[in-house]
ROKOL-384484 format. One record per residue (C-alpha): residue in three letters; x, y, z. Coordinates in steps of 0.05 Angstrom, whole numbers, padded with zeros to 5 digits, always signed. Example, Ala and Ser with C-alpha at 12.3 -4.5 7.8 and 13.67 -1.06 7.14 Angstrom:
<pts>
ALA+00246-00090+00156SER+00273-00021+00143
</pts>
This chain:
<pts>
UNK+00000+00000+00000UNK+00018+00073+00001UNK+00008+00125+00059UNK-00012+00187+00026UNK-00024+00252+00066UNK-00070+00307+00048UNK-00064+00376+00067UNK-00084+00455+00061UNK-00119+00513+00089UNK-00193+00510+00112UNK-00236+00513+00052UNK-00175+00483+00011UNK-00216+00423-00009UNK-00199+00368+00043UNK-00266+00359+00062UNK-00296+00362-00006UNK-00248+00309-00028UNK-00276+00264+00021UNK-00350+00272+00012UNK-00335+00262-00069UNK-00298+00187-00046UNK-00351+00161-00007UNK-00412+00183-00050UNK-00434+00240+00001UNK-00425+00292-00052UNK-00427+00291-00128UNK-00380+00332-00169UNK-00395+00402-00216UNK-00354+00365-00272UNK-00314+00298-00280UNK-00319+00241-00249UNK-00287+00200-00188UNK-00272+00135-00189UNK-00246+00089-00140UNK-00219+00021-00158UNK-00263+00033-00225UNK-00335+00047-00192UNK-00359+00117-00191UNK-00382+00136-00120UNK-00446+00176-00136UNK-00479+00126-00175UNK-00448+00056-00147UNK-00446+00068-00067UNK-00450+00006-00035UNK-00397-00020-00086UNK-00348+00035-00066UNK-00362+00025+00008UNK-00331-00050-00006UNK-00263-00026-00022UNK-00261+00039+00015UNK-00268+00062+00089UNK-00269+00123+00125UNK-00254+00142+00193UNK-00286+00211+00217UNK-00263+00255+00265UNK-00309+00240+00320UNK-00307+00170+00343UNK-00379+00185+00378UNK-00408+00188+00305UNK-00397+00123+00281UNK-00401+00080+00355UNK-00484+00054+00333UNK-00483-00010+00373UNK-00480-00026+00449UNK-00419-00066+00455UNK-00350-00064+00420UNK-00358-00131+00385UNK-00428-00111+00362UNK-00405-00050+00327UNK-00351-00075+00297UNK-00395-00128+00272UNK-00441-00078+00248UNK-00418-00060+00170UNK-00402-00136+00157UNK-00480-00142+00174UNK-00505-00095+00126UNK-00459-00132+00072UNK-00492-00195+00099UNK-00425-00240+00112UNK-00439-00302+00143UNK-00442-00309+00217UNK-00383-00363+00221UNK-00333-00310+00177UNK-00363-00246+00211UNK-00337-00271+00275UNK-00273-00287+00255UNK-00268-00218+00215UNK-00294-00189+00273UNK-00238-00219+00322UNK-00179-00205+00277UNK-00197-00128+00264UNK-00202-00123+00346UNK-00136-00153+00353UNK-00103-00112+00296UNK-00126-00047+00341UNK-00098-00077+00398UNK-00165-00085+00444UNK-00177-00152+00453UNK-00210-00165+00526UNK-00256-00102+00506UNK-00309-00148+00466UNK-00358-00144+00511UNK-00348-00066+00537UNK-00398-00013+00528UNK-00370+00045+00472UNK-00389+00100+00525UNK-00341+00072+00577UNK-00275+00085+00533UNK-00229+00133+00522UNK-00233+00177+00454UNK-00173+00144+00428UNK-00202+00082+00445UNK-00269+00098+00418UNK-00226+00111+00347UNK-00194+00051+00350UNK-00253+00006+00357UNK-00281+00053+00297UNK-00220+00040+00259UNK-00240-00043+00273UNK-00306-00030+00244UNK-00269-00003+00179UNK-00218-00064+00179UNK-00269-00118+00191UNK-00299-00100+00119UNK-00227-00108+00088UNK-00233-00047+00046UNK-00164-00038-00001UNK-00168+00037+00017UNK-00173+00073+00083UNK-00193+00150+00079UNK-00173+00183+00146UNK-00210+00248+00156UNK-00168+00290+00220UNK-00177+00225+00263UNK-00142+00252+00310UNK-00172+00327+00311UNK-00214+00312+00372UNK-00166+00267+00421UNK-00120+00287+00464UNK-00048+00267+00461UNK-00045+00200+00491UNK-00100+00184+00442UNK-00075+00210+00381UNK-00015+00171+00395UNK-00052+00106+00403UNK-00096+00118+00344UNK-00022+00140+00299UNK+00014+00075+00320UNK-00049+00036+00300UNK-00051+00067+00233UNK+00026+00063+00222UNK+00021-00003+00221UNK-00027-00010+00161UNK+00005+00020+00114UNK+00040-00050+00092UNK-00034-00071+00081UNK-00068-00021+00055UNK-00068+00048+00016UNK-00078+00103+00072UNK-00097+00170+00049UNK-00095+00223+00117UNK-00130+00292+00110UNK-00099+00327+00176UNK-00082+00391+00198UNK-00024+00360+00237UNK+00039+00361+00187UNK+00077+00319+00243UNK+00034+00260+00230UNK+00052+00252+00164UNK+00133+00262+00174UNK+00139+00173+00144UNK+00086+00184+00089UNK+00101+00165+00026UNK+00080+00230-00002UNK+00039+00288+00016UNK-00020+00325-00033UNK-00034+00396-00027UNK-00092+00426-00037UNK-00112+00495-00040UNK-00173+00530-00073UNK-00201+00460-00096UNK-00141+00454-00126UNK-00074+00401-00129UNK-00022+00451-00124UNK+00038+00410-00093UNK+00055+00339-00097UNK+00114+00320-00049UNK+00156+00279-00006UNK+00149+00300+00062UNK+00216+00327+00070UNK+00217+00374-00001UNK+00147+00400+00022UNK+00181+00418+00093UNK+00236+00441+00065UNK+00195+00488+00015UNK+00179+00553+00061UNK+00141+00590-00002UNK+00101+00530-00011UNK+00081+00529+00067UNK+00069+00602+00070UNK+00029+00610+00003UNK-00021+00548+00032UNK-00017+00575+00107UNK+00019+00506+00131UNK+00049+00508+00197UNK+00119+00465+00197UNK+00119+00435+00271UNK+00182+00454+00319UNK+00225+00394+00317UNK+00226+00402+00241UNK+00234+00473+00238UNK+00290+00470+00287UNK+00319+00414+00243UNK+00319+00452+00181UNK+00354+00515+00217UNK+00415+00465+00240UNK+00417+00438+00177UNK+00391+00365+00192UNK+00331+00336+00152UNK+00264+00373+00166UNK+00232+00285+00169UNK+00257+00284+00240UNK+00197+00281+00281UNK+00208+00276+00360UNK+00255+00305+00395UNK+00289+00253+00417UNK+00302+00251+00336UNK+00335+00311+00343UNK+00381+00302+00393UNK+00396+00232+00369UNK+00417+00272+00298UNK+00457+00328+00337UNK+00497+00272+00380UNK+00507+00238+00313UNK+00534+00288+00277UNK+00580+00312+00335UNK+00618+00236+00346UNK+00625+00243+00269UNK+00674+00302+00274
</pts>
């Protein structure tokens, strides 16, 4: 798979990419497409090879216990019970929340709350994930269990992450820009945080670590900073 990132200003187009994927919205002109079925017209095929986690975990939790809702998509594409259970158990183990089968979604945490969202999406195998800021409403023990979980997929499936958060997307394989409903950059991680016109023409904020990278002349990709100082110590012992 491939992790793609997605970012830009508000009103850029993020969200209006989104809606056009999963059928919510049909375009002025052209057409999308994805893995050859047109969204608007062919829903409920589309929905079979692509998934999308929101931003608010609360919005997609319909069921009263974790194994129930993560059961729930596989139910409307009416797998059989014997599969849906074992579909059901592997996508709870690949979130890391086994022993929570039987909790009530309004007893967890938000980034727990995501991840048994992101279990619903994985039980339906879909060969695309579409991550709309799934991390916009944790806080930052959740964002980093939700991030780990994701990180992990991207050897599985194609990820494509609309965030306002340019750290989370320091290993993607590329990032899209979009500004005024348009593509305007298509780059590596470190040429787009290495571009400052290209940040300050789509109002992107480069995070600190990075921006104190690129001022000591170390790759702006370095994300924590225990990155940093790893790269400063390195670069010391080499002279």
């Amino acid at each position: 798979g491939e992790y793609v990132g997605v970012v830009g200003p508000n009103g850029g187009g993020k969200s209006t990419l989104v809606r056009l994927l999963n059928g919510l919205l049909r375009p002025d002109s052209g057409r999308a497409h994805v893995s050859g079925h047109d969204p608007a017209t062919e829903p409920f095929e589309v929905r079979r090879h692509l998934g999308v986690l929101f931003q608010n975990p609360d919005n997609g939790l319909v069921a009263p216990f974790v194994e129930d809702d993560v059961a729930f998509g596989l139910e409307n594409l009416g797998v059989p019970r014997q599969e849906m259970r074992e579909r059901v158990t592997a996508a709870i183990r690949a979130v890391g929340l086994e022993g929570y089968e039987r909790r009530e979604p309004h007893t967890l945490s938000g980034g727990e709350k995501q991840r048994v969202a992101l279990a619903g999406l994985l039980a339906v195998e879909p060969e695309i994930l579409v991550l709309d800021e799934p991390t916009s409403m944790l806080d930052a023990t959740g964002r980093r269990e939700v991030l780990g979980r994701l990180g992990a997929l991207r050897a599985e499936k194609t990820v494509l992450h609309v965030t306002h958060h340019l750290e989370e997307l320091m290993n993607a394989d590329r990032i899209l820009v979009l500004n005024g409903g348009e593509l305007v950059a298509d780059e590596s991680p470190h040429r787009l945080f290495s571009d400052a016109g290209l940040l300050r023409e789509n109002r992107l904020v480069l995070p600190v670590v990075p921006r104190l990278a690129l001022e000591l002349g170390l790759p702006a990709t370095l994300g924590t900073p225990e990155d940093l100082a790893a790269a400063i110590f390195a670069r010391a012992g080499a002279r």
